[in-house]
C-alpha positions in Angstrom: -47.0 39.4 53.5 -49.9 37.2 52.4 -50.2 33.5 52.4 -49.9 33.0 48.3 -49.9 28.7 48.5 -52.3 28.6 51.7 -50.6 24.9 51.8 -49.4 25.0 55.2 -52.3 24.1 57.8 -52.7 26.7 60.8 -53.4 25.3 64.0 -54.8 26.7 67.2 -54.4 25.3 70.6 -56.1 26.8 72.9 -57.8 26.1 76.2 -58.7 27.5 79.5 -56.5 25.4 81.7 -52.9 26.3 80.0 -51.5 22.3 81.8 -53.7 20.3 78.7 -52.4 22.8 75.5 -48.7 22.8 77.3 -48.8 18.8 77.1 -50.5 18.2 73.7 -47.7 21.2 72.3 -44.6 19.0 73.6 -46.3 15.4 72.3 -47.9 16.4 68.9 -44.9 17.7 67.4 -43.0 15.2 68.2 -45.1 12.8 66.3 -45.3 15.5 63.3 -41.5 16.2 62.6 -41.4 12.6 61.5 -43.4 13.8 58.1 -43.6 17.6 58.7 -41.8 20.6 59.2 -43.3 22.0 62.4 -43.4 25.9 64.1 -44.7 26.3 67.6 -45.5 29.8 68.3 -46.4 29.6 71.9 -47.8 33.1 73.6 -46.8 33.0 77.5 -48.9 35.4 79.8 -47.2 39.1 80.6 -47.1 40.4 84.2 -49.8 43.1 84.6 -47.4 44.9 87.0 -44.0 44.4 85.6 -44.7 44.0 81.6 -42.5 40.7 82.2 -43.2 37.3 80.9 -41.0 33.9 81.7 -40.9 32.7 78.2 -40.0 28.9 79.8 -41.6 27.3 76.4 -37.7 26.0 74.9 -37.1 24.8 78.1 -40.2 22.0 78.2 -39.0 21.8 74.5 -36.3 19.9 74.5 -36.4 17.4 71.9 -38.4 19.5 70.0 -36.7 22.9 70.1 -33.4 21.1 69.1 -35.2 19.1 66.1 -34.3 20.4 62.4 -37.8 20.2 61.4 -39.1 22.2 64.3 -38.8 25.7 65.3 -40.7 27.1 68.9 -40.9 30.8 69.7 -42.1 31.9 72.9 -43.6 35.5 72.7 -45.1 37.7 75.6 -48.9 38.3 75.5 -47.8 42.2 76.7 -51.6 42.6 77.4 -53.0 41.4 73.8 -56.0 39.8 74.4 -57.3 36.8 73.1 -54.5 34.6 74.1 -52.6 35.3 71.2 -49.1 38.0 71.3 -49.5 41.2 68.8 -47.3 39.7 66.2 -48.5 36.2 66.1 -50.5 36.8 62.3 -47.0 38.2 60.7 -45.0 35.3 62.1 -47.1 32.7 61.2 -46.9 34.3 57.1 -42.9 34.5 58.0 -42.6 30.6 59.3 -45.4 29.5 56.2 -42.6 31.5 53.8 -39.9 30.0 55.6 -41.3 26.6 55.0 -43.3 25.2 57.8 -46.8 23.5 56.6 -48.1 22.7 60.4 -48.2 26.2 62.4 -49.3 25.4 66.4 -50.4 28.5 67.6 -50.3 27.5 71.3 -52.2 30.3 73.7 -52.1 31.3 77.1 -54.9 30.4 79.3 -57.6 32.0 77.6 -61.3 32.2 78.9 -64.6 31.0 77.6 -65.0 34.4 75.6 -61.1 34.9 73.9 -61.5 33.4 70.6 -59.6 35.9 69.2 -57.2 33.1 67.8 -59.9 31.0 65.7 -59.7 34.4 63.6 -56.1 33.7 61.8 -56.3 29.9 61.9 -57.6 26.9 59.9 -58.3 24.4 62.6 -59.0 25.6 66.2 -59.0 22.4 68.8 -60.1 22.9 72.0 -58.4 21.1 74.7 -60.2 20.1 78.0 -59.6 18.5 81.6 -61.3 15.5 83.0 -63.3 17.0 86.1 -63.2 20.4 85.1 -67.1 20.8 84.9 -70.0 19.4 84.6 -72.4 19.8 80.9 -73.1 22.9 81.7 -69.9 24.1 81.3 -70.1 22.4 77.5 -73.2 24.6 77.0 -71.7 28.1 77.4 -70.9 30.1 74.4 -67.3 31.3 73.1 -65.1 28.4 72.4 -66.9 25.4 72.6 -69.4 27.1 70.5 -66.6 27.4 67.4 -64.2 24.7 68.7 -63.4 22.2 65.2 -62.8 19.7 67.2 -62.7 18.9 71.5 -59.7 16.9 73.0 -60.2 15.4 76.4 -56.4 15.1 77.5 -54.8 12.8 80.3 -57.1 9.7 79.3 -54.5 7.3 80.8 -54.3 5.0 84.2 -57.0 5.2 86.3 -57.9 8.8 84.6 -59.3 7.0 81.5 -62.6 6.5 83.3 -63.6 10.3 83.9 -61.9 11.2 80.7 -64.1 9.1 78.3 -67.2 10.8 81.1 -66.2 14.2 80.1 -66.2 13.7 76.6 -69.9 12.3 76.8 -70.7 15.2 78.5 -69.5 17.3 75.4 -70.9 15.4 72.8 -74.3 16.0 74.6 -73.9 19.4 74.9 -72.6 19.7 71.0 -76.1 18.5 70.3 -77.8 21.5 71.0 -74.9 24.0 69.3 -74.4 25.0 66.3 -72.0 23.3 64.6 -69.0 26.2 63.4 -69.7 24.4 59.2 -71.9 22.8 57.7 -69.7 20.4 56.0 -68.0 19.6 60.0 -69.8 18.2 63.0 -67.3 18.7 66.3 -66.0 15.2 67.4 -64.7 14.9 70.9 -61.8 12.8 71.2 -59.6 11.7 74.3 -55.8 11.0 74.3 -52.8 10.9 76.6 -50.1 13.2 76.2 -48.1 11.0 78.6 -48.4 7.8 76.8 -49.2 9.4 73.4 -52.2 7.6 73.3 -54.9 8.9 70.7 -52.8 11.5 68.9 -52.4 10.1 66.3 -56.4 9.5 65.4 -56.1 13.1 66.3 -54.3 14.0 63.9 -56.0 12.2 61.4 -59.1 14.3 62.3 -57.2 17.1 61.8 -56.2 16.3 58.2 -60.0 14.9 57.7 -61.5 18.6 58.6 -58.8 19.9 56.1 -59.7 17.5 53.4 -63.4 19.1 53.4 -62.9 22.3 53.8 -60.9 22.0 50.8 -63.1 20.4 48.8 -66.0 22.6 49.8 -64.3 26.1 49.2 -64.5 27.0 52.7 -60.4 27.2 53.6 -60.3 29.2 50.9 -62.9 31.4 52.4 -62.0 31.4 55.6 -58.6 32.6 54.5 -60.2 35.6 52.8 -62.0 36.4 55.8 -59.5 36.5 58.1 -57.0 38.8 56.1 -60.0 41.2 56.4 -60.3 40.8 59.9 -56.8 41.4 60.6 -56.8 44.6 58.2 -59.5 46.0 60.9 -57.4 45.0 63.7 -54.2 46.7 62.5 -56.5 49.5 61.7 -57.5 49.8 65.3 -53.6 49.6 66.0 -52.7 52.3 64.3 -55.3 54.5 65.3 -54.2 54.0 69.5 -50.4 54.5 68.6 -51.7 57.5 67.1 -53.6 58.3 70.2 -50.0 57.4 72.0 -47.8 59.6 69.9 -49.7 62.9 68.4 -47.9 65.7 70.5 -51.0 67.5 70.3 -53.3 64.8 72.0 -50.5 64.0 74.5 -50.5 67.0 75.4 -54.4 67.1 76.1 -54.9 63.9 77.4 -53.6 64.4 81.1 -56.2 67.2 81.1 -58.9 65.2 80.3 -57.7 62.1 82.9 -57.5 65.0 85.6 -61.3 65.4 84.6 -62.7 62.6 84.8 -60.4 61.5 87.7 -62.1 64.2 89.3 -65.6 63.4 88.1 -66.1 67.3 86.4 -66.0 65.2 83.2 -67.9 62.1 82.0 -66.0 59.2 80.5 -68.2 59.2 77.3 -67.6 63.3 77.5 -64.0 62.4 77.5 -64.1 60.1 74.6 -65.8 62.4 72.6 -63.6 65.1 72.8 -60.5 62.6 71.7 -62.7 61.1 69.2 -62.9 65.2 67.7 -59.4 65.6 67.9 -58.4 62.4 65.7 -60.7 63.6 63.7 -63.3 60.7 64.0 
């Protein structure tokens, strides 16, 4: 399938402390069924040991899983890294077809380097704690570095305080990074996902970053971009279920685990030899 109206807006959510996205993905939609046909495609963490995943998304969901205009689907990461499950392109296309024009793509707890999920969206917001870090933290690479916009979540009560602090602390260290556009420079925000305060200027933001991309080509771009990226990445599927299911290299790869198990074979020996036998 491919996105033939690119009217529906994509929208990442992720962050390295899963408690701010898990928040903002219960109070946003709420506030954009009103107007909006909203899907939340929420990627819960697999165990490493069992494969397993909880898959409790629905069940913070209340409101919003029982809502007409809304649809959630929890999927399991099953080790797809990035934050995002193995399936999360095609089912965005399916819920854009099916009608949906605001797609939350909500990650697992990703780290500073997993960006993987800015690749198949239009606006990626980053969502940060109060007290999580200092401006050094704002000054590392990987998602600050392409965030469209920083949230500061749980700027309520006595929190509000260290909450407008943090943001500061972003905006300074924004000034020294490249912005991810030309036509866009980051904003850090706050807003409560308890009280609901600040999500709808939020929002607005959100529909503000779309406007210009619009108008200066770029979703349009991006779009292209990222349908190329994702035929590389099912590329490099298909070529490891290949490595999984020719009879001929399943048969040789216990041999050459055994060897370099045993250290008689290097591991870039190793991947040579399978490299030759898929013919690449």
């Amino acid at each position: 399938m491919i996105s033939p109206t690119e009217t529906a807006l994509w929208f990442a959510l992720p962050n390295p402390v899963r408690k701010a996205n898990s928040c903002l993905c219960v109070a946003s939609p709420l506030f954009l069924i009103l107007d909006h046909k909203v899907a939340v495609l929420a990627v819960d963490p697999s165990s490493a040991r069992s494969g397993g995943s909880i898959l409790a998304d629905k069940t913070r969901m209340p409101r919003l899983s029982g809502d007409a205009n809304a649809f959630v689907r929890p999927s399991p990461s099953s080790g797809t890294l990035g934050g995002v499950a193995a399936k999360t392109r095609e089912s965005m296309l399916i819920c854009e077809a099916a009608g949906f024009d605001v797609l939350l793509v909500e990650t697992i707890g990703t780290g500073q380097s997993e960006t993987m999920v800015a690749d198949m969206t239009d606006f990626f917001l980053v969502l940060m704690l109060p007290g999580a870090g200092d401006e050094l933290q704002g000054l590392k690479k990987g998602v600050v570095e392409i965030a469209d916009m920083i949230a500061i979540n749980k700027a309520d009560g006595d929190n509000i305080y260290r909450a407008k602090a943090a943001a500061a602390e972003y905006r300074a260290a924004l000034q020294i990074l490249n912005p991810p556009s030309p036509n866009w420079l980051t904003p850090v925000v706050t807003y409560s996902a308890l009280t609901g305060a600040g999500i709808a200027e939020l929002w607005d933001t959100v529909l503000e970053h779309r406007a210009r991309m619009i108008k200066a080509g770029e979703l349009e771009a991006r779009r292209r971009e990222q349908q190329v990226k994702w035929m590389w990445a099912m590329l490099e599927e298909r070529m490891f279920a290949r490595l999984k299911s020719d009879p001929i290299l399943k048969a040789k790869l216990p041999r050459i685990e055994a060897a370099v198990a045993a250290g008689r074979m290097s591991a870039a020996l190793a991947v040579e030899e399978i490299a030759v036998a898929l013919g690449v």
